[in-house]
N, C-alpha and C positions, 0 to 999 in steps of 0.2 A: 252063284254067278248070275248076274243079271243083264237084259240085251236091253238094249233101249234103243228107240229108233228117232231120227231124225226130225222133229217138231214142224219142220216145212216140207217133207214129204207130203203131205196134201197139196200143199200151195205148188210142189213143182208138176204133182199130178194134171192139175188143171192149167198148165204152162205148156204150150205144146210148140217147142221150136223145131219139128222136125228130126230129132234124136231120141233114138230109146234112152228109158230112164233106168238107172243098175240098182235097184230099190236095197241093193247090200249091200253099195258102195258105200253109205254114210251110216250104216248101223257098228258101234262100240260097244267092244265088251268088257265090261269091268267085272273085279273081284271084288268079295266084301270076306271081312275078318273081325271076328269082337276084339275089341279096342283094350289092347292090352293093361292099360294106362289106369282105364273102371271096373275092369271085366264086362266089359257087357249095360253094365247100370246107368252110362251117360253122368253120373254125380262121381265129384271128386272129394275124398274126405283128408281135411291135414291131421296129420298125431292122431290124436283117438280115435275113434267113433264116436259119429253125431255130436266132437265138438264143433270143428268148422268144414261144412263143404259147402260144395259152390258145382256148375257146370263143369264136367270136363273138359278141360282145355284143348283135348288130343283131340277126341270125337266130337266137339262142340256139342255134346250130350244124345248124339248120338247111338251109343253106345257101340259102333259101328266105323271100321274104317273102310273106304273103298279106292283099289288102286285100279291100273289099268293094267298092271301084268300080274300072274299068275303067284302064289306062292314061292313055287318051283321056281321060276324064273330071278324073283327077287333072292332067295336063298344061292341064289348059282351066282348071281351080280355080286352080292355082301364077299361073299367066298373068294370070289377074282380079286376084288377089291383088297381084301385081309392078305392074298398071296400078293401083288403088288406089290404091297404096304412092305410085307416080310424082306421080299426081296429088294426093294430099294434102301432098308434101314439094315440089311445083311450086306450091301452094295456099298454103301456107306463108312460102315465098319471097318469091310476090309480096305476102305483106301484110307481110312485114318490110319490101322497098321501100318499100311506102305508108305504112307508120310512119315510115322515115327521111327519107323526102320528107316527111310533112307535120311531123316533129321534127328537122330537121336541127342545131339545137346541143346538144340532149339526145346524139343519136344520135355527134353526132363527139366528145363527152365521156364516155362510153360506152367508146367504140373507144378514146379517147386514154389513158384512167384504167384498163381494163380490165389492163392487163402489172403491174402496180402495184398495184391496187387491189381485194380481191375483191368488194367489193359489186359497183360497175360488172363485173366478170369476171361474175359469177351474173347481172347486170341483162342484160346480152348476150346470153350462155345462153339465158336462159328469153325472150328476146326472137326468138333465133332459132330455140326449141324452140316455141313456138305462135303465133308471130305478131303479139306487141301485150305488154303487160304490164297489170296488175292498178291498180285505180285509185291504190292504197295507191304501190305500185311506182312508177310514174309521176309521182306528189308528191313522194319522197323523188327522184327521178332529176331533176325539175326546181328542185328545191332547191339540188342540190348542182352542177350546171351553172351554175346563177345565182352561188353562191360563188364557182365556179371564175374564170368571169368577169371578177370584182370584182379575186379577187386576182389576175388573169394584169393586169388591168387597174391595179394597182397598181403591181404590178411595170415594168412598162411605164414608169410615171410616173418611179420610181424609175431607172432605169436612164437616160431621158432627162434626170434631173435630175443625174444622176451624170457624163453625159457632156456633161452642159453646163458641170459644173463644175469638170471633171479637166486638168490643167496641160495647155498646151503643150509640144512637144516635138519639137524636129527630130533627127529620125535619117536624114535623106538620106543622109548622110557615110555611116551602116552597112549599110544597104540596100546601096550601093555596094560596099563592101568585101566583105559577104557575098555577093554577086552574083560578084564576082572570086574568091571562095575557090572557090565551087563549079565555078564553068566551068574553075579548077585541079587540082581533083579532091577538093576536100574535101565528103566527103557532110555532114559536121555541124560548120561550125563556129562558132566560139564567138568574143568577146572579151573579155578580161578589163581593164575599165577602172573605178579607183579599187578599192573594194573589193567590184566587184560582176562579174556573168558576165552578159554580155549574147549570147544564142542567138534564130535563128530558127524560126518555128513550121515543121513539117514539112507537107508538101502534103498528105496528110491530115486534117492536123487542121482543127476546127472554125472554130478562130480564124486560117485561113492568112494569110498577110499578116503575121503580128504578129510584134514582137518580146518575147521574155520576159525579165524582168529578176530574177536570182535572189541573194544573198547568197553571197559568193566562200568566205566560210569555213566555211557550215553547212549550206548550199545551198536556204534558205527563201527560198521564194517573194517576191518583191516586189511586181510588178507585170506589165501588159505595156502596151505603145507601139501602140495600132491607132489607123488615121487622124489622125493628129498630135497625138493627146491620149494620156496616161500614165494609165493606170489601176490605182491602186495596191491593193496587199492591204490589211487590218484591221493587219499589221506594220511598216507604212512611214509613219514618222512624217513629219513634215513638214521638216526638218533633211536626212534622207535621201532625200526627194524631190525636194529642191535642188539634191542633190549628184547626181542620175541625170538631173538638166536639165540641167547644166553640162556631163558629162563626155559627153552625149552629141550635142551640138551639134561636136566636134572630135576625134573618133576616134583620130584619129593620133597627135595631143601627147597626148591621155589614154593610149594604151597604152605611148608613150615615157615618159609621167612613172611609170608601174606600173613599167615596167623598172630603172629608174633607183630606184625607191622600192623595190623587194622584191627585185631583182636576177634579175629572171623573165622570159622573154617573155611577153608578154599573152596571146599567140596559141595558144601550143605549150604555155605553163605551165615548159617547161625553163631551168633555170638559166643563164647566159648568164657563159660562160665567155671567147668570144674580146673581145681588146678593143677591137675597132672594134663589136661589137656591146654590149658594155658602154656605149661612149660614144654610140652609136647609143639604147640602150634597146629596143631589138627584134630579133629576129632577122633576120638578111637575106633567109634563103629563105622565110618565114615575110611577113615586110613584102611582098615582090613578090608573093606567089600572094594576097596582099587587097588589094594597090593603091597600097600605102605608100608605095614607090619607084617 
């Protein structure tokens, strides 16, 4: 700790207006601390050692900082500060709960639209940056919750009218077969019956359960088979829709009659050379690992 006095203390010495002079009125006391920045060394080093340094930029190579309050002091300030801080970003918190308790479909419209959508993204933000939104904010956030709504609520309608009205379809027979492929060792397989590729949905996916129905020569999409109804793409006319009811009620004569009609097995896709599997229309090792035989 260093005292240092006043530079014009002399000059007010020899100034004599009739008042005592308070010779501790203008003495400041400061603190000094090694600069945490060089340790002590005033030189700043980047990356290595004695590749690049230069002055320290904290202590202007000083190696030395000096404040006007005490260690203690600053350490007591940093601390109120950091409680503040707690409390205002804990103050914060819980009025964003109490907005989304008392807005919970705003609030899960928000969260759901947010990855997507940057209004909602900013409407979040500034929701969890103060605690509440702006009244303007709030009108445009309940607007479009309400939209959302209508159309999820539409959707809904539509998809239950869709699956009211999507064919039947029995695919036991393939469930079967692909059950038997796999516990054979086939991780993915396939059937090829009529002109089409009939695959199941991988454990994964969204739609598991399902089968998907694809076109054997272009490989567009047709449909897929969940819970005994067909549901077909925008590309599957009603002709071809017929033809994916039919061939999939009897698996086994449909992949017989592919073999016999392209000269392929259903299952493997390979040309079918020997002639008992020719007159067969399948392969053999191919027919047993789904069921066939």
């Amino acid at each position: 700790m260093n005292t240092v006095s006043n530079p014009f203390d002399d000059m007010s010495n020899d100034l004599d207006f009739g008042a005592p002079v308070n010779s501790t009125a203008n003495e400041v006391t400061y603190f000094e601390q090694t600069c945490t920045k060089c340790n002590g060394s005033g030189r700043y080093t980047f990356g290595y050692i004695n590749v690049r340094s230069g002055e320290c930029f904290a202590c202007k190579g000083k190696g030395k900082l000096t404040f006007k309050t005490s260690p203690a002091t600053r350490a007591k300030a940093k601390a109120n500060a950091q409680r503040r801080a707690t409390e205002k970003a804990d103050a914060t918190a819980n009025a964003v709960q109490a907005w989304k308790e008392a807005n919970p479909s705003e609030a899960e419209w928000m969260e759901r639209s947010a990855p997507k959508f940057s209004f909602a993204y900013a409407m979040l933000e500034a929701l969890n940056k103060y605690g509440t939104l702006t009244e303007k904010q709030f009108e445009t956030v309940q607007r479009l919750t309400a939209q959302s709504a209508q159309f999820m609520a539409e959707r809904q309608a539509e998809r239950i009218a869709r699956a009211e009205s999507a064919p039947e379809v029995t695919v036991g027979a393939i469930e079967v077969a692909f059950s038997n492929a796999k516990q054979a060792g086939i991780k993915f397989p396939k059937l090829r019956l009529d002109t089409f590729v009939f695959s199941p949905a991988s454990e994964t996916s969204k739609n598991v359960g399902a089968i998907y129905i694809k076109n054997k020569e272009d490989g567009m999409y047709l449909g897929k088979v969940m819970g005994g109804r067909l549901f077909t793409s925008r590309d599957c006319d009603t002709a071809t829709t017929e033809r994916i009811v039919a061939v999939s009620s009897d698996p086994k004569q449909a992949a017989i009659a592919y073999g016999q009609k392209f000269g392929k097995c259903a299952i493997c896709a390979r040309a079918l050379t020997d002639k008992d599997s020719i007159a067969l229309g399948i392969g053999p090792i191919c027919a047993e690992k789904y069921g066939f035989i």
